[in-house]
N, C-alpha and C positions, 0 to 999 in steps of 0.2 A: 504494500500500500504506500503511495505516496505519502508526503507529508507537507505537502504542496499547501494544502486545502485546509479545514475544518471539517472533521467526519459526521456523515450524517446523522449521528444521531446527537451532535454539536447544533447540527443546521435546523434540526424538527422543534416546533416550537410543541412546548408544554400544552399537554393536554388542558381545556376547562373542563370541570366540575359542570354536571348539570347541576342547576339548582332553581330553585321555584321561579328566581326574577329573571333565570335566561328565557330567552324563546324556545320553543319546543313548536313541533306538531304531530300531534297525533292523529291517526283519522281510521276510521271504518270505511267501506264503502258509501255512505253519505252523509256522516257527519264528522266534521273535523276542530280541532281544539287550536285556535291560533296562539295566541299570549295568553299569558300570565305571571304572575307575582304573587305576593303575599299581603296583605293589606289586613292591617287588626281590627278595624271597625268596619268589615267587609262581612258579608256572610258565607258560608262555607264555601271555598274556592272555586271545587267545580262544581257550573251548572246542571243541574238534572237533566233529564230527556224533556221537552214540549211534546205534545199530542199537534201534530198537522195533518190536518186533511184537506186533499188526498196527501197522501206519504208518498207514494211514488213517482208522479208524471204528472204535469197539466198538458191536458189534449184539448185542441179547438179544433171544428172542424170547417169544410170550409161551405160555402162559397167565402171567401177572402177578402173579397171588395168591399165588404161591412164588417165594421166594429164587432166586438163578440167580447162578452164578460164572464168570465170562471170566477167563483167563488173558492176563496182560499178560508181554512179557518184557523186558526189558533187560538191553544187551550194552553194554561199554564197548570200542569198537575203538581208543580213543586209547588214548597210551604215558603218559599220565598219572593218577595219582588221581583221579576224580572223586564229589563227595557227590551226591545227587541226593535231590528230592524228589517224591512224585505229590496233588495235590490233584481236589477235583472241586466243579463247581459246583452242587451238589444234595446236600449232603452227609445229607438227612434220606433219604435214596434211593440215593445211591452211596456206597459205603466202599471202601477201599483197603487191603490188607494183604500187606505193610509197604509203607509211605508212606512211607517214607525210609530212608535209607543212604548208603555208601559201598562205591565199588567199585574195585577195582583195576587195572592194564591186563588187557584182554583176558578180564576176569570176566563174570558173566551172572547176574540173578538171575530168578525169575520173582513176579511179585504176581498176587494175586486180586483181582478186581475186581467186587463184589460188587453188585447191584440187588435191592434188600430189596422186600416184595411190597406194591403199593398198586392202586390202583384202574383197570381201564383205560377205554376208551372214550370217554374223555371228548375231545373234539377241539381242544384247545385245542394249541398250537404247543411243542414243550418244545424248549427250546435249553441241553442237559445238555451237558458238556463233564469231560474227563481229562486235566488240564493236570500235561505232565511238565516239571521244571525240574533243570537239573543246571548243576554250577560245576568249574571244577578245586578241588581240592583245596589248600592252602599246602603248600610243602615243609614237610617235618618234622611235619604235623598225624599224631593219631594217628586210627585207622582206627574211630574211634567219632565217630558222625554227629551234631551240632549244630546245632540249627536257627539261631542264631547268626552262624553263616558266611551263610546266607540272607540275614542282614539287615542286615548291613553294606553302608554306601553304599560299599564301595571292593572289590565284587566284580563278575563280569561273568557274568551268567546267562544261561542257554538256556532258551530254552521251545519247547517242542511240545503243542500243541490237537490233542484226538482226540474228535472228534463221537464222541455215544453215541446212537445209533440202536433205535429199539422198535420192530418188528415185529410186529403184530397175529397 
């Protein structure tokens, strides 16, 4: 071996420690854990499962040239507050109302989910998607929803993906 150099295990930088405030992600096939940390006046770190329905898929079918509304629902079966938010990847074609909130144990609300009228036929692959994301709540937060809590690096989000499916 030369001596030329610094051997590589001179050159490897030290492992980090996972620990609660790094990032991490975990994921299932449809729901994924983005951030978190540790927060004392938080309630218990990770979020529980939500009840969505459908769970699986939004399907609209067509004619296309008209508007068409899916009803989404969500249900908060934890004992905690939770804000929640719904996004979509096509937002020039999917809208969401309301897109966000806060709900309380055991509350339910329901959104529209809206597919504005465009073109069809055309065979090109669309990989549309209804990405719902929810957090606990902080103790003491008041029950008006902030997008804010989203974007702090020291919360632990949920997410669930719901293919949106077009039927001819």
């Amino acid at each position: 071996m030369a001596s030329g150099g610094p051997t590589p295990l001179q050159t490897m930088r030290p492992r980090r420690r996972l620990t609660d405030v790094s990032m991490r992600r975990v994921s299932d096939s449809t729901t994924s854990i983005v951030r978190s940390a540790p927060n004392k006046s938080a309630p218990p770190p990770y979020p529980n499962t939500i009840e969505i329905e459908p769970s699986t898929k939004i399907a609209f079918n067509a004619p296309f040239r008209v508007s068409h509304v899916y009803h989404l629902s969500i249900t908060n079966t934890t004992s905690w507050r939770i804000s929640w938010m719904v996004k979509t990847t096509n937002q020039t074609r999917l809208s969401v109302i309301p897109s966000c909130g806060i709900l309380d144990p055991k509350e339910n609300i329901m959104c529209g989910v809206s597919c504005n009228s465009f073109k069809s036929g055309t065979n090109e692959p669309v990989d549309d998607r209804v990405i719902i994301e929810w957090m606990n709540t902080p103790k003491g937060a008041t029950k008006t929803f902030h997008r804010e809590l989203f974007e702090q690096g020291e919360v632990l989000i949920r997410r669930k993906n719901l293919p949106v499916e077009y039927n001819p």
